[in-house]
C-alpha positions in Angstrom: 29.2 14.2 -14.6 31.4 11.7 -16.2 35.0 10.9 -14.8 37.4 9.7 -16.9 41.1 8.0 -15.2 44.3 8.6 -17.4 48.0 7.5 -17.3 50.0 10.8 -17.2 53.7 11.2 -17.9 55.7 13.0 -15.5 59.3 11.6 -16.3 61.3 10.2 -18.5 61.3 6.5 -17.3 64.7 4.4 -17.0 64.6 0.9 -18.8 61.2 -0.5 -17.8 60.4 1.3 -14.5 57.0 2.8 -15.9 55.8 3.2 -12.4 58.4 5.8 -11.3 57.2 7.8 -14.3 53.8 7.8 -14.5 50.8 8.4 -12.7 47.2 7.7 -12.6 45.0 10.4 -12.3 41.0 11.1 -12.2 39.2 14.2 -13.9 36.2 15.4 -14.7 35.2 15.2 -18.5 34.3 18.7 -20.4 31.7 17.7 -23.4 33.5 17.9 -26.7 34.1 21.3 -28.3 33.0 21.6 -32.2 34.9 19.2 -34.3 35.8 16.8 -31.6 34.3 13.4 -30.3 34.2 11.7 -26.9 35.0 8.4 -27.2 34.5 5.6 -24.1 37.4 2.9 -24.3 36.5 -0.8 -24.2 40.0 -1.8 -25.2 43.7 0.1 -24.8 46.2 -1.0 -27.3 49.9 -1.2 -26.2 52.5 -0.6 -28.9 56.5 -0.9 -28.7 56.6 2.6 -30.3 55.6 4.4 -28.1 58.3 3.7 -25.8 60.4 5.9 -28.1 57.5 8.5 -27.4 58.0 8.6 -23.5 62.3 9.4 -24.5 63.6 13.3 -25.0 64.3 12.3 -28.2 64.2 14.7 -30.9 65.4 12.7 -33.7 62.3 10.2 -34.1 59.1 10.2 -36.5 56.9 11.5 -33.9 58.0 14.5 -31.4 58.3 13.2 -27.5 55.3 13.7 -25.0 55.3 16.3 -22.8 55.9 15.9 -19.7 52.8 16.3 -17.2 50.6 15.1 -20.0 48.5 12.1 -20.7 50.2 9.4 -22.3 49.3 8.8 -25.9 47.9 5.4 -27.3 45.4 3.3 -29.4 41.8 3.3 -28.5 39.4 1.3 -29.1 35.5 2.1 -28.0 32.2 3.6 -29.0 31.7 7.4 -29.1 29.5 9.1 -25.8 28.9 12.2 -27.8 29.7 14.0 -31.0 30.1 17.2 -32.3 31.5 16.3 -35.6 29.6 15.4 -38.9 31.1 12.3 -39.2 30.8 10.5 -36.2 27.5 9.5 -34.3 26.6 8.3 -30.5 27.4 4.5 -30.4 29.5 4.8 -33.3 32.1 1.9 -33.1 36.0 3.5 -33.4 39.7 3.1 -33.5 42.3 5.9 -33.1 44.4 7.5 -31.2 44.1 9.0 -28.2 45.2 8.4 -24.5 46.4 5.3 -21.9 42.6 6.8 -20.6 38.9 5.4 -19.9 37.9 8.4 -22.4 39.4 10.1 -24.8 38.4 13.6 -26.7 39.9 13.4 -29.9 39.3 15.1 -33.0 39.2 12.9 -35.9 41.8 13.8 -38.2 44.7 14.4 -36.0 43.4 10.8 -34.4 42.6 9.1 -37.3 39.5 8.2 -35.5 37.8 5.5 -37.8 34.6 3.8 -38.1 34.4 0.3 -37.5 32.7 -2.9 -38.6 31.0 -5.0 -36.2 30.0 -8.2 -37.8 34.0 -9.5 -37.0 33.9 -13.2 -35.4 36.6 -11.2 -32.1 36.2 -7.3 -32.0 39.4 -7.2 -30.3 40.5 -8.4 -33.7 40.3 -4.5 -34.9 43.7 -4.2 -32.9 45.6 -6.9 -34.1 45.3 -8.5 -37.3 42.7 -6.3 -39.0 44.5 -3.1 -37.5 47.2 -1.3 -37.7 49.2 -4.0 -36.7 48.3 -6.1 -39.8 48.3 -3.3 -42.0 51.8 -2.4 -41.3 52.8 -6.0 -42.0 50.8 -6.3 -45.3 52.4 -3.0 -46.0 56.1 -4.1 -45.2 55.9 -7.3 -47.0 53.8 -5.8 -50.6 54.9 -2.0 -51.0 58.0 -1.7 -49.1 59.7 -5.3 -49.2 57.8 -6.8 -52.3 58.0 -10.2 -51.7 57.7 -13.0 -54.3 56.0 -16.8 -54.2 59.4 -19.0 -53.6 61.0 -16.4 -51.6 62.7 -17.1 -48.0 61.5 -14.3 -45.6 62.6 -14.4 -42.7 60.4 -12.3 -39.1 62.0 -11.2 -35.8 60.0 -10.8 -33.3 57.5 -13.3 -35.3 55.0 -14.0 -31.9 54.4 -10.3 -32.0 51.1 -8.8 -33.0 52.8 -7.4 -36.2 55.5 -9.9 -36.9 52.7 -12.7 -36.1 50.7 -11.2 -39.2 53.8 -11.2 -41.6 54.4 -15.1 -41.1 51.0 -15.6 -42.0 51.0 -12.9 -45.3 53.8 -14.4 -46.6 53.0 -17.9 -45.8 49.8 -17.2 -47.6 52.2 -15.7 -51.1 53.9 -18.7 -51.5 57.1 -17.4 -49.3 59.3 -20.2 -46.7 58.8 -18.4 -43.9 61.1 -18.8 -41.0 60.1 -16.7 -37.8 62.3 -15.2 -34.4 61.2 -15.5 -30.9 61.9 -15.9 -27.6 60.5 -18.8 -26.0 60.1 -22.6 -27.4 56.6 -22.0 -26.8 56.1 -18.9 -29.1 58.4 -21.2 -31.6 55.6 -24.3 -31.2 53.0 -21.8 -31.6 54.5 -20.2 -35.0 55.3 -23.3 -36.5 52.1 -25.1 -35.6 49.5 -23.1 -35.7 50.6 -20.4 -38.2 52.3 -22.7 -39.8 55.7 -21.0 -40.7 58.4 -23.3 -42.0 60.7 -23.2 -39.1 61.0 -20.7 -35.8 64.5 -20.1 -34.1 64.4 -19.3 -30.3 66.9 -16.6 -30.0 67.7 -17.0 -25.8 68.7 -20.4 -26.7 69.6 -20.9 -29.5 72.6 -19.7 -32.1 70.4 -17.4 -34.8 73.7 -16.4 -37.2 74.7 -20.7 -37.1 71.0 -21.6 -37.2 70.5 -19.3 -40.6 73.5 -20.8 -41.9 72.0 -24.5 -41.3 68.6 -24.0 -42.7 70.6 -22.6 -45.9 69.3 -20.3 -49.1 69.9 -17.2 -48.2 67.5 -14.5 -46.7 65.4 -12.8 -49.3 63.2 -10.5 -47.5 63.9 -9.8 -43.5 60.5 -8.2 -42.1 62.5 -6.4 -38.7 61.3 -5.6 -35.4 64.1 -5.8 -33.2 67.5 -4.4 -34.2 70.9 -4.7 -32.2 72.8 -7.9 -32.4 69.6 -9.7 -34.1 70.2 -7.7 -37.0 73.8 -8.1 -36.7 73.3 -12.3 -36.8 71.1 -12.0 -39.8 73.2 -9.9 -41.9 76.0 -12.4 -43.0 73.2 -14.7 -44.0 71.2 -12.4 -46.3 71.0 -13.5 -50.3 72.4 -11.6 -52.9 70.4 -8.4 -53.6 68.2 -9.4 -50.3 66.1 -6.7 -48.7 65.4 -5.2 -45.4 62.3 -3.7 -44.6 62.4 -2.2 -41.0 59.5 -2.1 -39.1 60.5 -1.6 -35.2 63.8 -1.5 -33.6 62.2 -2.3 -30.5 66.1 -3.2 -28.5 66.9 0.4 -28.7 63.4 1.8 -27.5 64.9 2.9 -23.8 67.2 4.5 -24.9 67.8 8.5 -25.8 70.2 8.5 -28.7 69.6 4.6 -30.1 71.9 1.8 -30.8 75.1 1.9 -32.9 74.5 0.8 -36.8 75.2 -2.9 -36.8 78.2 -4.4 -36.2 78.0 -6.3 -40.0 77.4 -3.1 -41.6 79.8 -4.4 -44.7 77.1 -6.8 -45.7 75.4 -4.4 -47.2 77.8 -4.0 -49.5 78.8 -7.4 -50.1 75.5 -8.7 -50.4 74.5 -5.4 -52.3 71.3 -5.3 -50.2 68.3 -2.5 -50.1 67.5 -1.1 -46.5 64.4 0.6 -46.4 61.9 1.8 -43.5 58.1 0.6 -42.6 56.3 3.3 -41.9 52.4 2.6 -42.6 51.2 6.8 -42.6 53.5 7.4 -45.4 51.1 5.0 -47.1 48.0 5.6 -45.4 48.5 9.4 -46.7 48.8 8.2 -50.4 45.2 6.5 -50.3 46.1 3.3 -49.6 44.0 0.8 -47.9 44.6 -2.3 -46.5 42.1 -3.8 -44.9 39.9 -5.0 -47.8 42.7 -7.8 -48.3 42.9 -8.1 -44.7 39.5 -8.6 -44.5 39.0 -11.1 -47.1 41.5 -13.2 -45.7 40.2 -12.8 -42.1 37.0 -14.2 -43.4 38.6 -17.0 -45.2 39.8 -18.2 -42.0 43.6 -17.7 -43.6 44.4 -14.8 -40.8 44.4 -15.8 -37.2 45.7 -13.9 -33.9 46.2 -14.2 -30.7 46.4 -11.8 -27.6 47.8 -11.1 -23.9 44.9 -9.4 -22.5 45.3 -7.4 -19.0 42.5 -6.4 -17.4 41.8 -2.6 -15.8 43.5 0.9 -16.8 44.8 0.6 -13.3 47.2 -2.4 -14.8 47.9 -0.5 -18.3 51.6 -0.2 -17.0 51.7 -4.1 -16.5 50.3 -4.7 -19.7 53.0 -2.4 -21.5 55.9 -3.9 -19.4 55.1 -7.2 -20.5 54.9 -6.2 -24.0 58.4 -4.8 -23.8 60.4 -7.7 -21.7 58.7 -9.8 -24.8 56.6 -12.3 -22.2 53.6 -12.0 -24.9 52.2 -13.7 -27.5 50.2 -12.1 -30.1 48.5 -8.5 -29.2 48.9 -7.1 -25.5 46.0 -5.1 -24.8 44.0 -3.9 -21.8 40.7 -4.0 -21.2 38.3 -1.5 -20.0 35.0 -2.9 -20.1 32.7 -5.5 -21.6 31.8 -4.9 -24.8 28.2 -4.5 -26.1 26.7 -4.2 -29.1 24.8 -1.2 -30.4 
C-alpha cells in the first residue's frame, strides 16, 4: 500500500494566509488506470501563477481550482508505475500535477515529459532549463524580439524567470538593466549575471532612476504590474515593447488591478503590448530547450534556488515566493534524489 500526502484547497485564501485555506491530507494511492502514470515527487515547483489559480476568478487563462481538491503544481520525480506507452518505471519526469508526494497524471493533459539526466544540478529542470527558462527565451525571441544594442529592461530580475531573461539577453548583445527588491538580489544580478545595472525598488526611486541611466527602454520583459509598470512607462523609447509575463502584484486579488496609471504612454510612445504565454507556443511545435541546453552547457546560463525542505512546509515555500524573500527558483523538496 503506498500513501501519498497532498495540499488540498478548501477556501479561497485572503492575501498570503495559505494556512487558513488549505489542508494537508493523507490517502491511499489506487494504481493508475490505462493511460495514466504514477509519478513519486523528488522536487515541488512553486509558481506565482498559480496564486491566480487558488481566486474565483473566471476571467484568467486557466479556470480556478475547485474547492476541496488538491492543489495543482509542477512536479518533478521518477514514475512508480505506468500504464501508458510512453512512459516507463524509473522514467525521469516533469509535469504537472499536485502540491503531493505522488501524483497520477495522464500525460497529455500534464504535459508529463521525459527528462535528461546527465545535467551538472537536476533541480536545474525547474529553473533554467524548464519552464521557467523557456518562458523567458520565449518572451525575449518570439514575443518581444529583441536586438544586439537594445536596452531591456526585467522586473522581478532575481526571479527564477526574470533571472533567465537578464542572462538571454545579456548573452544577445542587449544592456540589460534588472528590478528587485533587496541590495542583495541587486549585487547578485549585477555580479554574478552580470547585468549592466540592477535598481532596488523598496529603496530606491525606479521612474527617476530610469531617467538617470538614460536611452530609453526598448524591450520591458514584466513580472510584476501595478505602480512598477506605471514608473517604467514614461521612460520607454519610441516604438518600445512590452512583453508581459506575470502580473504577480495583482495575484490576491479577484477582479485584478486597474490598467496603469500612465496608460497615455502608450500612445505617446506608440508602444506594442503583448502577452507571454509559453503553451501558445509550445502548441505550435516549438521547442526551447535545445538553445537552453546548449547554453547551460557552455556554462553561459546559471541559477540559483530557495529550496524548502518537506511537503509539510510547501505552504512556506509558496509564501516566501510571493512576499519576494527569494532568489532564484523556490522549490520544495521531497526526497533525495537517486539515479536510475
Amino acid at each position: 500500500m503506498i500513501m501519498r500526502h497532498f495540499w488540498r484547497l478548501d477556501a479561497r485564501p485572503k492575501g498570503h494566509d495559505y494556512a487558513a485555506s488549505l489542508t494537508l491530507v493523507s490517502e491511499e494511492i489506487s494504481p493508475p488506470a490505462e493511460g495514466e502514470v504514477l509519478v513519486e515527487a523528488h522536487y515541488l515547483s512553486m509558481d506565482p501563477g498559480v496564486r491566480v489559480w487558488m481566486t474565483a476568478r473566471e476571467d484568467g487563462y486557466s479556470p480556478a481550482i475547485p474547492l476541496g481538491t488538491p492543489m495543482v503544481g509542477q512536479f518533478l520525480g521518477r514514475v512508480l508505475e505506468s500504464a501508458h506507452p510512453g512512459f516507463s518505471a524509473g522514467d525521469l519526469v516533469r509535469g504537472f500535477g499536485h502540491w503531493a508526494t505522488h501524483s497520477t497524471v495522464d500525460p497529455v493533459a500534464a504535459g508529463l515529459t521525459r527528462l535528461d539526466e546527465d545535467v551538472a544540478d537536476i533541480r536545474d529542470h525547474f529553473g533554467v532549463l524548464g519552464l521557467n527558462g523557456w518562458t523567458a527565451l520565449c518572451g525575449l525571441v518570439d514575443v518581444l524580439g529583441i536586438k544586439s544594442g537594445e536596452t531591456v529592461l526585467v522586473s522581478a530580475a532575481a526571479g527564477a524567470t526574470g533571472s533567465v531573461a537578464c542572462q538571454i539577453a545579456k548573452g544577445r548583445g542587449c544592456r540589460v538593466i534588472g528590478i528587485a527588491g533587496s541590495d542583495a538580489k541587486c549585487a547578485w544580478l549585477t555580479g554574478k549575471l552580470g547585468i549592466d545595472a540592477a535598481i532596488n525598488y523598496k529603496n530606491q526611486n525606479v521612474a527617476a532612476e530610469l531617467e538617470r541611466l538614460g536611452g530609453g527602454i526598448d524591450a520591458y520583459f514584466e513580472n510584476v504590474g501595478g505602480d512598477l509598470l506605471d514608473a517604467v512607462l514614461p521612460n520607454m523609447a519610441l516604438y518600445g515593447r512590452i512583453g508581459i509575463c506575470g502580473l504577480i502584484a495583482g495575484y490576491t486579488s479577484d477582479t485584478g488591478l486597474p490598467g496603469p496609471v500612465r496608460f497615455d504612454q502608450i500612445l505617446m510612445k506608440r508602444l506594442t503590448i503583448k502577452g507571454i504565454f509559453l503553451p501558445d507556443f509550445i502548441a505550435e511545435g516549438r521547442d526551447y530547450y535545445p538553445e537552453l541546453r546548449a547554453m547551460y552547457d557552455a556554462g553561459k546560463l546559471a541559477g540559483d534556488f530557495d529550496e524548502t525542505v518537506g511537503i509539510e512546509n510547501v505552504l512556506k515555500a509558496f509564501t516566501r515566493l510571493m512576499t519576494g524573500r527569494n532568489t532564484g527558483k523556490v522549490l520544495v523538496k521531497i526526497r533525495d534524489f537517486s539515479s536510475r
